[in-house]
C-alpha positions as CSV (number, residue, x, y, z in Angstrom):
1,X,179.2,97.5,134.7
2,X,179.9,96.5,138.4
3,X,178.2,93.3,139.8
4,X,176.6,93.7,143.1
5,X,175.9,91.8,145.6
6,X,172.6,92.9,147.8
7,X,169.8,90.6,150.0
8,X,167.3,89.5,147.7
9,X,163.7,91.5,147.8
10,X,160.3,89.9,146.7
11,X,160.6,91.3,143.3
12,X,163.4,89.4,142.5
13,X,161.3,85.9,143.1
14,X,161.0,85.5,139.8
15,X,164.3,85.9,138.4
16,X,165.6,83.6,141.6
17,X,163.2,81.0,140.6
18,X,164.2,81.0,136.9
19,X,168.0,80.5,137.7
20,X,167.6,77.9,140.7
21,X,165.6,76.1,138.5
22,X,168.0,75.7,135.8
23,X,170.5,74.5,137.9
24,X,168.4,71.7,139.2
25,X,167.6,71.1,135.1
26,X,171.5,70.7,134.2
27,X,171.2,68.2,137.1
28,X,175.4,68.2,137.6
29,X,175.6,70.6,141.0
30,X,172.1,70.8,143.4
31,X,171.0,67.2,144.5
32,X,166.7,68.7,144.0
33,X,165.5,67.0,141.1
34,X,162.1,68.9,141.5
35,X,161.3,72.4,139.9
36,X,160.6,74.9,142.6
37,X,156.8,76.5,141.8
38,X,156.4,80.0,143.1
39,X,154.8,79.5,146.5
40,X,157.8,77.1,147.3
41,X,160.0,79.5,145.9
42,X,158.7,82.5,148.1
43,X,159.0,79.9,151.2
44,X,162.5,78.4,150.5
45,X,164.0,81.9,150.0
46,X,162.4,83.6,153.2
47,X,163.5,80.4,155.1
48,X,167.4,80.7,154.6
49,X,169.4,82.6,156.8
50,X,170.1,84.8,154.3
51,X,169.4,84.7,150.4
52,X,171.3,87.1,148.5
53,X,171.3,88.1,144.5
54,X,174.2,89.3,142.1
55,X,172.8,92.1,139.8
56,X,174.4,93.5,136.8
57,X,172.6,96.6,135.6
58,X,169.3,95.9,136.7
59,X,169.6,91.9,135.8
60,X,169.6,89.3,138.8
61,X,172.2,87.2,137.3
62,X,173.0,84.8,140.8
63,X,171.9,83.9,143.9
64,X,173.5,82.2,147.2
65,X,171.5,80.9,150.1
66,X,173.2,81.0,153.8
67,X,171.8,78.6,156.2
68,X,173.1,76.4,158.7
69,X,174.7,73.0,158.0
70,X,173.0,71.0,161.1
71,X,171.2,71.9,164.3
72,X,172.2,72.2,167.8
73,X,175.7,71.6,169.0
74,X,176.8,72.0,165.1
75,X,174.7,75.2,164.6
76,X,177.9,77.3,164.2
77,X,178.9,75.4,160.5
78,X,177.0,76.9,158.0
79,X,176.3,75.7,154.4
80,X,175.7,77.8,151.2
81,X,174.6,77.2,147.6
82,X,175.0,79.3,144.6
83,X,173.6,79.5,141.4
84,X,174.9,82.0,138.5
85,X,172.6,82.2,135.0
86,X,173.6,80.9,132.5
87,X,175.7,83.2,129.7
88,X,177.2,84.6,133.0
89,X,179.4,82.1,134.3
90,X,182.9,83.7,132.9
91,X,182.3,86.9,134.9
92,X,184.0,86.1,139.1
93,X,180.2,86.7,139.8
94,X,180.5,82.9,141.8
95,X,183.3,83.7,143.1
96,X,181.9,87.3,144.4
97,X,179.1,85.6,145.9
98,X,181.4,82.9,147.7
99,X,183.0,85.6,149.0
100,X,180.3,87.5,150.2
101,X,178.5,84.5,151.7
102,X,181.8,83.7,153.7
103,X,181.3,87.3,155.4
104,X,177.8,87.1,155.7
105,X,177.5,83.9,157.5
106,X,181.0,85.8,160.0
107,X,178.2,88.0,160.7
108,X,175.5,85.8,161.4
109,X,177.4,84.1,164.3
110,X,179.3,81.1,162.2
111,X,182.6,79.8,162.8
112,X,182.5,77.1,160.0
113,X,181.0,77.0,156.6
114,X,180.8,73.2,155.3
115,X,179.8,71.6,151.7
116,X,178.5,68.4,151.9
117,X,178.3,67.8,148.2
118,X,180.4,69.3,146.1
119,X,180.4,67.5,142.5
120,X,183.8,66.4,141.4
121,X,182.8,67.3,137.6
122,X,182.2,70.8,138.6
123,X,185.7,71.7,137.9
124,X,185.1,75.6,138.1
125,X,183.4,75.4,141.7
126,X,186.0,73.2,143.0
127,X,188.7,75.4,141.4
128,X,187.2,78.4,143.1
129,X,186.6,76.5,146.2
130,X,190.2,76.0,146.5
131,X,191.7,79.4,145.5
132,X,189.6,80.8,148.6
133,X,191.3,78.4,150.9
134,X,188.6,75.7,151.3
135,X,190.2,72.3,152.6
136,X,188.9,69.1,151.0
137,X,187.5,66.4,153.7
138,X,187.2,63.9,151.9
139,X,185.1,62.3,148.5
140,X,181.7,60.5,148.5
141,X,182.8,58.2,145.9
142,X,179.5,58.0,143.4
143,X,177.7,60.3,145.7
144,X,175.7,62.1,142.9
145,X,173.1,60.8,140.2
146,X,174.2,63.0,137.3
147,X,170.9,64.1,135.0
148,X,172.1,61.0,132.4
149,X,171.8,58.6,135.3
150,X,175.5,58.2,135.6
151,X,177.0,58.6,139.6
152,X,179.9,61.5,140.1
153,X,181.8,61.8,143.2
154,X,181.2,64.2,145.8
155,X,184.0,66.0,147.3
156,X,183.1,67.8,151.0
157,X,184.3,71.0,151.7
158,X,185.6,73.8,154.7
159,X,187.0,76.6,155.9
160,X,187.3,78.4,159.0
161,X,185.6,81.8,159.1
């Protein structure tokens, strides 16, 4: 089966909820600490500049959110986050949603897309990060409370659309 990449429709709340929440549980890659309810979740995802699912068969199975990195005269960097479920995380699906994002936010006007807070024990993300061409800026040395209240460092990401 083919993973595909589409913008995210009500429906899928549910299923976007269940896997951003998860992340924020294994408390090692989103700085929230707090669940997302439903009403928050409906807001968060209509707010981003774009919010986009990875389905396999008829299972959401990631997400990625688009949305700027800053305001005004730094409008053009854009920042994303993504979020595969669990039992899924072996199949590119992060990577196809990197990828996608990276053209998505092209298309929305962006010249720059920027991580502020990349976790350095999140080996696979900064692997991937890397292969696509991302250039480190520099670490944030103890820069994340991990969920057994020891501190990771932070790398910051970007690349050039």
């Amino acid at each position: 089966m083919e993973v595909i990449i589409r913008e995210y429709l009500q429906e899928d709340i549910s299923c976007l909820m269940e896997i951003w929440n998860r992340v924020v549980e294994e408390a090692n890659a989103f700085p929230q600490t707090e669940h997302l309810t439903r009403e928050e979740a409906v807001n968060f995802f209509a707010a981003q500049t774009f919010t986009a699912v990875a389905v396999l068969g008829e299972e959401v199975v990631g997400l990625s959110i688009l949305h700027p990195n800053n305001i005004g005269r730094c409008g053009h960097i854009a920042n994303a986050s993504y979020a595969v479920r669990s039992g899924y995380r072996d199949l590119k699906i992060g990577e196809k949603l990197v990828r996608h994002s990276l053209v998505t936010a092209k298309e929305h006007g962006f010249r720059l897309m920027q991580f502020n807070a990349v976790v350095s024990i999140n080996h696979m993300a900064i692997h991937l990060y890397e292969k696509i061409g991302f250039s480190r800026l520099g670490v944030v040395p103890k820069g994340f409370l991990l969920g057994d209240g020891n501190y990771s460092d932070i790398i910051l990401y970007y690349i050039e659309l």
